[in-house]
N, C-alpha and C positions, 0 to 999 in steps of 0.2 A: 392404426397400423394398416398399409396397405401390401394386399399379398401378392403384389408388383416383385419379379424377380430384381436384384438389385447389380447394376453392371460393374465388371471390378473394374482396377484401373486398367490392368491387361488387354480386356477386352475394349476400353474405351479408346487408349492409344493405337492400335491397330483397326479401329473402325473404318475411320475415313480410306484407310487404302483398301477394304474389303468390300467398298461402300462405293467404287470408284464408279462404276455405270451410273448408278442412282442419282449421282453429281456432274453428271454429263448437261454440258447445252442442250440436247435432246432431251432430258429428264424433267431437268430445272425449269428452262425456258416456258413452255406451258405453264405448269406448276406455279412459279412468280406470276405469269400474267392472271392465271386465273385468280388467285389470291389478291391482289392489288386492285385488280378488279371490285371485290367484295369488299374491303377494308377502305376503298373510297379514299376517303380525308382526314379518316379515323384514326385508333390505332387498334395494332392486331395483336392478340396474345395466343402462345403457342405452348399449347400441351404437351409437353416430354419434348424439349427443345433438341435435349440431345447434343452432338456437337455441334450445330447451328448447321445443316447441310440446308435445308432453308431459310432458319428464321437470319444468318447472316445477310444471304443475297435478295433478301425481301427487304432486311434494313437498309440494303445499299443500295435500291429502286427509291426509296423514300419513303419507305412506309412504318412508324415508330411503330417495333417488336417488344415485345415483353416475354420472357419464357418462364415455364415451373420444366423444372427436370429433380427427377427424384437421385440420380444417382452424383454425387458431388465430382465422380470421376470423368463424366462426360463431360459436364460444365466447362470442368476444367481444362479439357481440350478446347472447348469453344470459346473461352476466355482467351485464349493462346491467339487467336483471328478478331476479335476485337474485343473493345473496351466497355466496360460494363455503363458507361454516361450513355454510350450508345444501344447497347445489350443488355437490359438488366437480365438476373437469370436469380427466379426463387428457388431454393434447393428444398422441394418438396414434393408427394404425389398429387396429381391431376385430379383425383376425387375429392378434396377437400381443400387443399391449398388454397388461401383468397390471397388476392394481388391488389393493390389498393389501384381506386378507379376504375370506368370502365371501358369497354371496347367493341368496336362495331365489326369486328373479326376475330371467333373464338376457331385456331384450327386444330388438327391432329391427324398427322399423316402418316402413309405408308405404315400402316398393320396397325401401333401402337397401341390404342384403345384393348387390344387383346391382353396387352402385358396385366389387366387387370383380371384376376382370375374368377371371378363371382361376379353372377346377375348384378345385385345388391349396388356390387362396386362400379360397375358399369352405367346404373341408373344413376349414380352421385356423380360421375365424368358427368355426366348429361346436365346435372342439375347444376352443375359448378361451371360448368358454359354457362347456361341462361344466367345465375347470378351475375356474370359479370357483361355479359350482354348488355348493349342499349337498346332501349324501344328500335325496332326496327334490324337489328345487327345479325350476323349471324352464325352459325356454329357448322364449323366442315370437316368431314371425318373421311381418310381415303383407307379402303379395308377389302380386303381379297375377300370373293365370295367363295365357300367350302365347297372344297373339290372334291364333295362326295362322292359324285354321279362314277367318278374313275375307281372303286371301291365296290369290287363284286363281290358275292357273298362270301367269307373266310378271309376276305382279304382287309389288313388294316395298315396299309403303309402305301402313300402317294410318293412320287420322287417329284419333282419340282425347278433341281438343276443336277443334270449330268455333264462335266465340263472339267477340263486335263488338268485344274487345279482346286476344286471342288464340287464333291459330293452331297445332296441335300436331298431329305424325306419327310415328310410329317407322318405321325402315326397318331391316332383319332380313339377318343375313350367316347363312344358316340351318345353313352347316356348323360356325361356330367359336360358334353361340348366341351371338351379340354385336347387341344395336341399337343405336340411334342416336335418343338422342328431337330431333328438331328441334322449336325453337320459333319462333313470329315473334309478337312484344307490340306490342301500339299503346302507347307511356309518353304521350302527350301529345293533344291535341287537336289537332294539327296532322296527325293522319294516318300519321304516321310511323312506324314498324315498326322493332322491335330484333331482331335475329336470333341464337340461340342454339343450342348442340344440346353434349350430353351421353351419353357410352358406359356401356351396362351390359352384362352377362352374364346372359341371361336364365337360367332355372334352372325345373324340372316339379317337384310334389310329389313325385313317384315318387323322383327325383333326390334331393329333399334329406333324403327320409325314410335311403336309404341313405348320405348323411353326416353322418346324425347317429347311424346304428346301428356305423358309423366312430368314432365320436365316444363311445361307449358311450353313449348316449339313445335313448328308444324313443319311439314317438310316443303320444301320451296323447290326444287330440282335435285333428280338424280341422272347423273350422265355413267359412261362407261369409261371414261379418261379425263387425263386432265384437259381436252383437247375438246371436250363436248359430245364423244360418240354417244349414239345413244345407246342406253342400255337394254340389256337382252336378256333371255334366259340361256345365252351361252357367254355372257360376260362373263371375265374372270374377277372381276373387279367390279366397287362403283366408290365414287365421289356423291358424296349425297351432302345436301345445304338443307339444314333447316335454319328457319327464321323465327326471330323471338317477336310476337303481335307489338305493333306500336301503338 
């Protein structure tokens, strides 16, 4: 069992329009090249596929996708965009799921690897890359870095997006690295506010470089976007590649 929260259908049919920046040419555009880049001639399999916001327009560059998505309800958005000869899509979690064959492109994007709540579980996402890894291949994980630093003492709530149709905060249980994104959405013009909130395990580069050296993967580069900045100690973000030895 994985302690992966599980997406309802509710939430999976209104994703894509709440998700609408994220799927922007400016989002995507890097994001595909850097990706296509890495999977070569290969093919790439994609962790918590989700509605396909990338792993569709990666298949439609030419690059054969494979996805594991845990929740049957996303899938099934992503099935609605295309056809499974094209998409296959396993309905299971990232730490254990095997996919048969292998791939010279293991990814996991935008936050995801959190939705697993335990070290433990985290070290098996790592190790369920490299399984399917070829000599050489590699494993890419795009993950916010914890916005502690904004968190003075007494205080345990960061906001993230304040904006005329939603409200967004993490709140931080700092001994077990667990938040909590709360959201509140206006859906209508009547004012009204939907209220929502979500568990993840947050996780430090330092941290995941040592489960994937767990994992036998070494780290190949970390940038600060999809775009190659390099990375800082005021990044918010990194894209980190580790590679499996050939």
């Amino acid at each position: 069992m994985t302690s992966s929260e599980l997406w309802t259908r509710a939430t999976a049919d209104r994703y894509d329009g709440e998700e609408g920046e994220m799927s922007s040419a400016a989002v995507l555009g890097p994001t595909l090249a850097f990706l296509a880049e890495l999977a070569g001639d290969g093919r790439a399999l994609e962790f918590a596929v989700g509605t396909g916001r990338v792993g569709v327009p990666l298949r439609e560059r030419g690059v054969p996708v494979v996805g594991v998505e845990l929740s049957p309800h996303m899938a099934a958005v992503l099935r609605r965009k295309i056809d499974e000869d094209m998409l296959p899509v396993v309905i299971g979690d990232m730490a254990t799921t095997v996919v048969p064959g292998e791939f010279t492109l293991v990814y996991l994007v935008y936050n995801t690897i959190t939705n697993l709540l335990t070290q433990d579980e985290q070290v098996e996402c790592f190790r369920n890359a490299a399984r399917h890894l070829t000599p050489g291949g590699r494993f890419v994980i795009e993950l916010g870095v914890p916005p502690l630093r904004f968190l003075p003492p007494g205080q345990v709530a960061v906001p993230f997006d304040v904006s005329d149709r939603h409200l967004g905060f993490d709140t931080f249980d700092l001994v077990e690295q667990i938040l909590v994104s709360h959201h509140l959405t206006r859906d209508g013009e009547d004012g009204r506010y939907r209220r929502g909130s979500s568990r993840h395990r947050y996780a430090w580069p330092a941290e995941l470089d040592l489960m994937a050296r767990i994992a036998g993967l070494e780290l190949e580069r970390r940038v600060a976007d999809w775009d190659g900045a390099p990375f800082t100690q005021d990044s918010a973000k990194h894209i980190s590649v580790w590679r499996k030895p050939a």
